[in-house]
C-alpha positions in Angstrom: 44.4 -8.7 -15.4 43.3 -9.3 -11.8 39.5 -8.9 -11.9 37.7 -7.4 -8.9 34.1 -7.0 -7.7 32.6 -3.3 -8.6 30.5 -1.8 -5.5 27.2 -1.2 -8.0 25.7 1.1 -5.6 28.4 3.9 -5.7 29.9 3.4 -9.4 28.4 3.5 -13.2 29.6 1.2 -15.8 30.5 2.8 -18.7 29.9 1.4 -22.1 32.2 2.4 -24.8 31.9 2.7 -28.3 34.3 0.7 -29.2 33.3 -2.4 -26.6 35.4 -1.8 -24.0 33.6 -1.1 -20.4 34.8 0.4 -17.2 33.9 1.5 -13.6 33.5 4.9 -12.5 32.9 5.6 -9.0 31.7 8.9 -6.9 27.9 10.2 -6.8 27.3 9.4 -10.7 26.0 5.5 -9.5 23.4 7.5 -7.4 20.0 8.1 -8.0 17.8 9.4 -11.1 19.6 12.9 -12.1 22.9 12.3 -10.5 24.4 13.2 -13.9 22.2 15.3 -15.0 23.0 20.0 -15.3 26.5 20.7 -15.5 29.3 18.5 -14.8 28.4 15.3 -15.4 31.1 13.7 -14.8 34.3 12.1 -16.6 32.9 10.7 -20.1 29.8 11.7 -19.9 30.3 14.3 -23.1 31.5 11.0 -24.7 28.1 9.8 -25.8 29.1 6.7 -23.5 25.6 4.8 -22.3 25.6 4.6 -18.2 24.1 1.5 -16.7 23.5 2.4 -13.1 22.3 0.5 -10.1 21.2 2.1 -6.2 18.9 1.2 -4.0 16.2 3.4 -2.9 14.3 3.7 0.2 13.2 7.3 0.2 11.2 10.0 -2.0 14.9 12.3 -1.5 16.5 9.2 -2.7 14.7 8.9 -6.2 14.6 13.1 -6.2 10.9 12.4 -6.9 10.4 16.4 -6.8 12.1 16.5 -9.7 11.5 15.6 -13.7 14.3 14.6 -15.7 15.2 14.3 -19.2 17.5 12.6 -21.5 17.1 14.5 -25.0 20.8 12.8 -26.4 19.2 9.0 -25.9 16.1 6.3 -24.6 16.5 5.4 -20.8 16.0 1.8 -19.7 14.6 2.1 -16.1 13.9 -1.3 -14.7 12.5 -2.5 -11.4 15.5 -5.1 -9.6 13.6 -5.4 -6.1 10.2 -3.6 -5.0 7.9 -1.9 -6.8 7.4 2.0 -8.0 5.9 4.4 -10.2 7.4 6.4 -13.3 5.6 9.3 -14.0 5.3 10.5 -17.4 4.9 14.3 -18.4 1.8 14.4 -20.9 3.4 14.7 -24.3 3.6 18.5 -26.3 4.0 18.2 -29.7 7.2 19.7 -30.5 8.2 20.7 -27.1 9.2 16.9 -25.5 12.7 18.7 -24.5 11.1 21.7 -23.3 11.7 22.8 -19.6 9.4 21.6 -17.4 8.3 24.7 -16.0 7.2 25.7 -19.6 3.3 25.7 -20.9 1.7 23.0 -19.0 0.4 20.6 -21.5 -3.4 19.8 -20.5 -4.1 16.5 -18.7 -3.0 13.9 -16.0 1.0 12.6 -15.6 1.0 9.3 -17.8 1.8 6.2 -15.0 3.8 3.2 -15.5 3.7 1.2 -12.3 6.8 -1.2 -12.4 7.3 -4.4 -10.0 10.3 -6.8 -9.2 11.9 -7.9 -12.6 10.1 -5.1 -15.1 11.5 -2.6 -17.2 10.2 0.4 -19.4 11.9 2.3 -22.3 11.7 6.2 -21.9 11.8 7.4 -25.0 14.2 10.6 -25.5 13.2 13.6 -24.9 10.4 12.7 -22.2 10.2 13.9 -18.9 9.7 11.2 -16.2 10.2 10.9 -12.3 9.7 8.4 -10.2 7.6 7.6 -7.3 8.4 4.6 -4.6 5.5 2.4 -3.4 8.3 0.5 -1.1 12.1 0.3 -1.1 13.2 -0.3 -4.2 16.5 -1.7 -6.2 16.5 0.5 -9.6 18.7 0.0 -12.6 18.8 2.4 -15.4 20.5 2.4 -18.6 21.0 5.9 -20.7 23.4 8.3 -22.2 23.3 11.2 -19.6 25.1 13.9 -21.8 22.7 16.6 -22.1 20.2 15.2 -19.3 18.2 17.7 -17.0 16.2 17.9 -13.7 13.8 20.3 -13.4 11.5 21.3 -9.8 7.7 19.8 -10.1 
C-alpha cells in the first residue's frame, strides 16, 4: 500500500469502529456545520467520529451566525494556530437539543476563549459557535450524524 499525504484542509478523517481510518474529501473538511441538516455526507449515518482540520480567517468561514449542535456525541474543538472564542448557549434543563430559536433561556452566552495548542470538550447536546479574535487553524473531533445549525 502506497501511502500518500491527505490535503487536511479539504478532507475529514474518518474513524471506524472497527480501527480502520480513511480520507474523505469535498466540503465535509470545511468549517463548523459543514455536516451538519441533511446530507451529511457518505458515513456520516455510521456513527463514524470526524476529526476535521481548516483554517479560518473570516466570521463566514467559522459560520459564526450560526449555533450548532451535536446531540449523537461530545465535540473536541481545539485551537492549532491563533486564538478564538466558543460561545456557549446558557444551559435549559431538559431542552440542551432544543432549536435554538426556541424559549431563550435567561442570561449571557457562556465563553471559552481558546489560544494556540488548547482544546475544549463540548458536551452533547450543547449549542456552541465560534467567534475569531485572529486567523485561526481549528481542529475538531465529533460524530456529526444528527448535528444542526441554527440562525442567531
Amino acid at each position: 500500500m502506497t501511502l500518500v499525504p491527505i490535503e487536511l484542509g479539504v478532507s475529514s478523517l474518518c474513524l471506524g469502529r472497527g480501527g480502520g481510518i480513511r480520507a474523505e474529501r469535498g466540503a465535509e473538511g470545511s468549517g463548523p456545520g459543514a455536516a451538519a441538516g441533511p446530507g451529511s455526507g457518505p458515513g456520516s449515518g455510521s456513527g463514524e467520529w470526524r476529526v476535521r482540520v481548516f483554517h479560518a480567517k473570516t466570521a463566514a468561514d467559522v459560520r459564526s451566525d450560526h449555533w450548532e449542535v451535536h446531540p449523537d456525541a461530545d465535540e473536541v474543538v481545539s485551537c492549532l494556530v491563533g486564538k478564538f472564542r466558543l460561545c456557549l448557549r446558557p444551559e435549559s434543563p431538559g431542552r440542551a437539543a432544543a432549536p435554538a430559536e426556541a424559549a431563550e433561556p435567561a442570561g449571557a452566552d457562556e465563553v471559552v476563549r481558546l489560544s494556540a495548542g488548547t482544546a475544549v470538550i463540548v458536551p452533547r447536546g450543547r449549542w456552541h459557535r465560534i467567534e475569531l479574535d485572529v486567523p485561526s487553524s481549528i481542529m475538531t473531533v465529533t460524530v456529526p450524524h444528527g448535528s444542526r445549525l441554527e440562525r442567531r
